[in-house]
C-alpha positions as CSV (number, residue, x, y, z in Angstrom):
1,X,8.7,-0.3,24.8
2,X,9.2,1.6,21.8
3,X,13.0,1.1,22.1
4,X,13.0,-2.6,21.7
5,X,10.9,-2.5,18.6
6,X,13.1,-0.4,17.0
7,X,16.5,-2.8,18.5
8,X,14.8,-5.5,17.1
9,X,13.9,-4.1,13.8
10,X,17.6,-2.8,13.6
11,X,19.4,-6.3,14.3
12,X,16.6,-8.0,11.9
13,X,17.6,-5.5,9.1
14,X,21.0,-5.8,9.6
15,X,20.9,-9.4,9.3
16,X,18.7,-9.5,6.1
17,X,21.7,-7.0,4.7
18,X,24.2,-9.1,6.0
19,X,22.7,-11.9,4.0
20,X,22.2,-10.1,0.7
21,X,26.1,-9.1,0.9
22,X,27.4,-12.8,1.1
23,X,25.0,-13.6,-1.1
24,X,25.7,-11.1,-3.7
25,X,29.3,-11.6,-3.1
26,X,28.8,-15.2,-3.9
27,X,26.9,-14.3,-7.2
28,X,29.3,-11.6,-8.7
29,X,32.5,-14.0,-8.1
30,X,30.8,-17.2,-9.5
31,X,30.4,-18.0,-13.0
32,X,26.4,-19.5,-13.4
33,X,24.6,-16.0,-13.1
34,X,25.8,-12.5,-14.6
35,X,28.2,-11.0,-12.5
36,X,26.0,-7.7,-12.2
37,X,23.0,-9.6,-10.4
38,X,25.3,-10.4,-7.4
39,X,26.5,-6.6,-7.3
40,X,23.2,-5.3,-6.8
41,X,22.3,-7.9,-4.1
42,X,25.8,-6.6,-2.7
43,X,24.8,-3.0,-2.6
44,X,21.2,-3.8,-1.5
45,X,22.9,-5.4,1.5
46,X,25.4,-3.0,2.1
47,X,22.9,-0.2,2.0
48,X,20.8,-2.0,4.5
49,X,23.3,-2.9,6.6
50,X,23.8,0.5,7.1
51,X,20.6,1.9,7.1
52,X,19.9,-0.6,10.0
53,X,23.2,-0.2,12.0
54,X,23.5,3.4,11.7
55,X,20.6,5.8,10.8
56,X,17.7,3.1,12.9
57,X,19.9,2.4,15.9
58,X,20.1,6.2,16.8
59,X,17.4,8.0,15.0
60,X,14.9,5.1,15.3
61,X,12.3,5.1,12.9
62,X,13.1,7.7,10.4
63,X,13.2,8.2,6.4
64,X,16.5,7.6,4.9
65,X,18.3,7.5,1.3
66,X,20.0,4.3,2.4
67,X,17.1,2.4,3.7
68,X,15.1,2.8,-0.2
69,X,18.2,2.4,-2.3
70,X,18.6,-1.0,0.1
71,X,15.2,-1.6,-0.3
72,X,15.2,-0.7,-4.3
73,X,18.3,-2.8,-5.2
74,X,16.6,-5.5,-3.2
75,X,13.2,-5.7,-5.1
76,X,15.1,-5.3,-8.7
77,X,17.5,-8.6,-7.5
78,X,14.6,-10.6,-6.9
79,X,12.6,-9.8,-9.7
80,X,16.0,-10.1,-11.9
81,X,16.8,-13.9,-10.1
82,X,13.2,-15.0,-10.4
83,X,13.5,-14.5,-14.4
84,X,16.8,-15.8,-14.4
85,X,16.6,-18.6,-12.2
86,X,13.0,-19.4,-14.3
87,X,14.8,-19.5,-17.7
88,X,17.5,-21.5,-16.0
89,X,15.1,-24.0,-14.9
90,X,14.9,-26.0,-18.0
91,X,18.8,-26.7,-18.9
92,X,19.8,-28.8,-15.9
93,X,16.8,-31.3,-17.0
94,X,17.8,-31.1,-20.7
95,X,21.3,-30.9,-20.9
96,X,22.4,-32.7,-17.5
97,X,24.3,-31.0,-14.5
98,X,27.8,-30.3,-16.4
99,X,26.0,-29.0,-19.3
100,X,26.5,-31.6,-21.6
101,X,24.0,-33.9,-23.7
102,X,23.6,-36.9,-21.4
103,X,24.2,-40.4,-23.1
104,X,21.8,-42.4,-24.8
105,X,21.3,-46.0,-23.5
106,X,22.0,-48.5,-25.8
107,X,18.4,-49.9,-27.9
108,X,18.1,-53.7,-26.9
109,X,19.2,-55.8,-29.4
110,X,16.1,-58.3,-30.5
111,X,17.0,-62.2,-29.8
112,X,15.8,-64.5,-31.9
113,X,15.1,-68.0,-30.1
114,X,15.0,-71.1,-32.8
C-alpha cells in the first residue's frame, strides 16, 4: 500500500515540475515579466522533476537536495509573481492592452434649437 502512495506522489510531483518548466520557459523567452522570474520557475521545475522521477521513484520517501531547492525556487517564484503580477494589475486598466493612452471620446457638442 505504501508503494502506491509513494507512485502517486512521484507522478503528481513530476507533473507539478513539468508545469513550472513550460511555464518558466514561457516567462524567461517572453518580454511582459523579467526574464529571471521564468528561470527560477524553470529550475524549480527541473529540480522537481527530478527529485520526483529519480530520488522518490526508487528511494521513496527520502530527504533530498533536489526536492528543497525545487521546493525553494518554487516558493520565491510565487511570492516574486504575486508582487509583480499585483503592480502589473493597474496598467492594463489605465493605459489599455497595447500600452498606450486609450482615446478620448469626443464632448457632445451643445445644439441650440430656435
Amino acid at each position: 500500500m505504501r508503494w502506491i502512495e509513494i507512485g502517486i506522489n512521484s507522478l503528481s510531483f513530476y507533473l507539478l515540475g513539468l508545469t513550472l518548466f513550460v511555464y518558466g520557459l514561457a516567462l524567461a523567452l517572453g518580454a511582459i515579466y523579467p526574464r529571471w522570474v521564468g528561470w527560477i520557475a524553470a529550475v524549480a521545475g527541473a529540480a522537481l522533476m527530478y527529485n520526483s522521477a529519480v530520488i522518490v521513484a526508487y528511494k521513496g520517501f527520502v530527504t533530498s537536495i533536489s526536492g528543497m531547492v525545487g521546493l525553494l525556487c518554487m516558493t520565491i517564484w510565487v511570492f516574486v509573481m504575486a508582487v509583480l503580477m499585483w503592480r502589473n494589475s493597474n496598467r492594463q486598466a489605465i493605459f489599455g492592452p497595447e500600452g498606450s493612452v486609450p482615446p478620448v471620446p469626443p464632448s457632445p457638442q451643445p445644439t441650440s434649437t430656435s
